[in-house]
N, C-alpha and C positions, 0 to 999 in steps of 0.2 A: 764160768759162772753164768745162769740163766740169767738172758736181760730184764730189768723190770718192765713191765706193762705200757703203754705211753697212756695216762690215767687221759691225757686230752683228748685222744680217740676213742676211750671208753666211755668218757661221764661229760652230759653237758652243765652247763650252769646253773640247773636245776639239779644235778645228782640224777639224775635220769639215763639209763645203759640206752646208748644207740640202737640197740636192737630193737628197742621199743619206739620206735618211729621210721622204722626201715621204710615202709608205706607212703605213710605221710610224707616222709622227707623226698621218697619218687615223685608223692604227685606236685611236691610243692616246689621243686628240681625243675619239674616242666612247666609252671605256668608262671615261673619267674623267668624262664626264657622266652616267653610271649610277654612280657614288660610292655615294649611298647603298644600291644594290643591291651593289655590288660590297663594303662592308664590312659585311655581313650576317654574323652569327657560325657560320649552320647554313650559308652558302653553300659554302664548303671541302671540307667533312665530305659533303655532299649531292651536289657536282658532282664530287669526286673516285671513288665511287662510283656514279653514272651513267655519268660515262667509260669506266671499268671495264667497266662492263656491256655500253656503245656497243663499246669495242673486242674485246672477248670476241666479239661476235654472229656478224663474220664466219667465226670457225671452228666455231661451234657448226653456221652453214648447210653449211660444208665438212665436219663430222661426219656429219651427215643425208643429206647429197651421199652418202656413202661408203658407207652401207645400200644404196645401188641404183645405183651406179656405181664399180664392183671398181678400175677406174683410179685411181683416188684412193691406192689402201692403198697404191702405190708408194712415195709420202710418208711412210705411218708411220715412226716411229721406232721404238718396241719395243712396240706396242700391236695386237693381231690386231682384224679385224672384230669391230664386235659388232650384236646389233638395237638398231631404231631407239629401243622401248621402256626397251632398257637404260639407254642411251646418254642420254636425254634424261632420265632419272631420275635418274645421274649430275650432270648436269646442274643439278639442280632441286634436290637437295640440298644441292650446294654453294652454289648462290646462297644457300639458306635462312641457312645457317651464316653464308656474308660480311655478311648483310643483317640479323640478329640482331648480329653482333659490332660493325658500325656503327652500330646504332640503339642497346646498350648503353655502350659505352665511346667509339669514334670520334669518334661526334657531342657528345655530351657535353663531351668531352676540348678536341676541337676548336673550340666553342664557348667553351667559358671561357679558351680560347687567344685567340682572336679578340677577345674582351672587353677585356681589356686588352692588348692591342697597340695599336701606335699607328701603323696603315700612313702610309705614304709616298706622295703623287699627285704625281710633279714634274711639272713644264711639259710640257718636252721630251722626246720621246719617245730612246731609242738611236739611233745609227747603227747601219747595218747590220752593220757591221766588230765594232764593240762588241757587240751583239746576238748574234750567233754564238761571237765568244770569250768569252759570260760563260757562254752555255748549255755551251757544252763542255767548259770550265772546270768548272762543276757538277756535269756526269755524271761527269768524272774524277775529283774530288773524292769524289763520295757514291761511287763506285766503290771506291774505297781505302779510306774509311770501313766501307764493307758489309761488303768484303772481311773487314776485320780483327772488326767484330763477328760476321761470321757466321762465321768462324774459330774465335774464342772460344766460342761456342757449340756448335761440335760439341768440345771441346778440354774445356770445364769440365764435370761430368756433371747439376749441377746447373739449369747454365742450360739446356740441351737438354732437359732432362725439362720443365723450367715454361716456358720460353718458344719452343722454335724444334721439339719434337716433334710439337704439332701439325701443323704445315703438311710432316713427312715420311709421316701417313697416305696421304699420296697420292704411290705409288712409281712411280707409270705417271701424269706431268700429264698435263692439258689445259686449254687458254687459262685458264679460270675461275681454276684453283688458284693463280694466281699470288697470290691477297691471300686465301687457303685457309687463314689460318694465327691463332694464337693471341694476343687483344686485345693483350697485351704484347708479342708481335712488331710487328704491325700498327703498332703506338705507336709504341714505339724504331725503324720505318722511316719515321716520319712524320717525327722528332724528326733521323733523321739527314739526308731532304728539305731541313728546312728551315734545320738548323746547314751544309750546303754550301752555299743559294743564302745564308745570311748572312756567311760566312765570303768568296764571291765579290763580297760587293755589290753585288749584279746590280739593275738595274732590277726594276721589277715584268712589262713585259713580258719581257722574258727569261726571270726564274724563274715565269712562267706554261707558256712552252715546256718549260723545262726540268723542271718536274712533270708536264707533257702526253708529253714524249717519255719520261719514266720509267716512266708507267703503260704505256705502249705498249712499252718492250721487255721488260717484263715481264710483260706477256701473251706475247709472239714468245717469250719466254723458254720457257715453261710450253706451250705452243700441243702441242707431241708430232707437231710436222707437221715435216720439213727440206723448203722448198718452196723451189724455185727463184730466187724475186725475196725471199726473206728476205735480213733485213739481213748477216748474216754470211755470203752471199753473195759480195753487192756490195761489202763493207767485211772485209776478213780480220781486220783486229783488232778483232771480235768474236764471242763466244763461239757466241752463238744457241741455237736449244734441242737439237742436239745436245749442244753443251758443257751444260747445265744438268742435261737429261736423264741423263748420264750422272752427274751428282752425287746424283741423285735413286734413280737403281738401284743405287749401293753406300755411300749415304750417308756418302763422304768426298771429298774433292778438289772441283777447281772451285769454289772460294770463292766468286771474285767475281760478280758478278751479269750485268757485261756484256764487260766484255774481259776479254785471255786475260793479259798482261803480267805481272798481279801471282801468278798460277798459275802461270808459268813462271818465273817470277823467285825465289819462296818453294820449289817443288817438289812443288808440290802440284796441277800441270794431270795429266788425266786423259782418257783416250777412251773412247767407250763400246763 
């Protein structure tokens, strides 16, 4: 007689066929064998911060491009040419500022977070299915969230002046400025990061993407380019750095950070 199946090898706890995470379960295989690297306390505070820097670079080369190749300003948003010297000085200040405000408060912060937390390594890696709706899940979530804090801050006079005026010295972005902004901001957007990936109970690879794809549209956010394969292109129900830009030149409207819903739903979406 033919044996039966062993269904535990086949199906996880969700009803989900192993075949369907064959990937994920490699990559999630290997970075739970780097454990001890991966629950390092400066790691967070460090690689969130290079990220940063990795996804900035492509527009700072697209800024440089734009000194000696006039095609480009097509793209701008509300920012004329400038020389290459200005530009990279720009530049160069802003990193100083994000990279001071990390090494004093972020890392610090971030570190005595990591300390006593008590991550989670399960076995099994998500299904793909799960893996997708917990990440989208998150960004709607911190999206509603931001929305309503950064609400509050333009709305109370108090909080705008200590916490969220810094990051409006800069009324004309670019890529960098997206984390441009003042240690208590920086914090309270760490703090609401990781109150949504815990409120979705996402695996840890998922809320890995899901801090990866939030530093990444908030560069897109701030970028001061409308380029063609940007994401609010491809995706309408996202703002992109028109919609942000235009919050940024009359410092009101446009809340949220990445969709336009809770803007149009409150009354407060804007064009620029």
């Amino acid at each position: 007689m033919k044996p039966m199946p062993d269904m535990n090898c086949t199906f996880d706890q969700h009803g989900d066929p192993n075949g369907d995470r064959l990937l994920l379960q490699a990559l999630w295989d290997d970075l739970r064998a780097r454990r001890e690297f991966l629950t390092s306390p400066y790691l967070p505070a460090c690689f969130a911060f290079f990220i940063h820097i990795l996804l900035c670079s492509p527009f700072l080369v697209f800024e440089a491009l734009g000194c000696f190749w006039p095609r480009i300003h097509i793209y701008r948003i509300s920012r004329n040419a400038e020389p290459l010297g200005l530009c990279l000085q720009r530049w160069v200040n802003c990193f100083w500022r994000i990279f001071i405000k990390y090494l004093t408060t972020i890392l610090p912060a971030s570190a005595l977070y990591q300390s006593v937390r008590n991550p989670i390594f399960p076995e099994l890696a998500p299904s793909w299915r799960v893996f997708i709706a917990e990440v989208i899940a998150c960004l709607l979530l911190f999206d509603a969230l931001f929305f309503i804090w950064h609400y509050s801050m333009h709305r109370v006079p108090w909080l705008y002046r200590m916490v969220h005026q810094a990051h409006h010295q800069n009324r004309i972005t670019f890529a960098l400025t997206a984390q441009d902004a003042s240690p208590a901001e920086l914090l309270s957007l760490q703090v609401l990061a990781l109150t949504s990936a815990w409120v979705v109970g996402c695996h840890p690879l998922s809320e890995a993407l899901f801090h990866l794809l939030n530093t990444w549209l908030a560069v897109e956010d701030h970028c001061g380019y409308d380029l063609p394969w940007a994401l609010h292109r491809l995706l309408p129900c996202f703002g992109g750095a028109p919609f942000h830009q235009a919050h940024h030149h009359v410092y009101r409207g446009n809340y949220a950070p990445y969709f336009r819903h809770w803007d149009w739903l409150c009354g407060t979406y804007l064009r620029l």
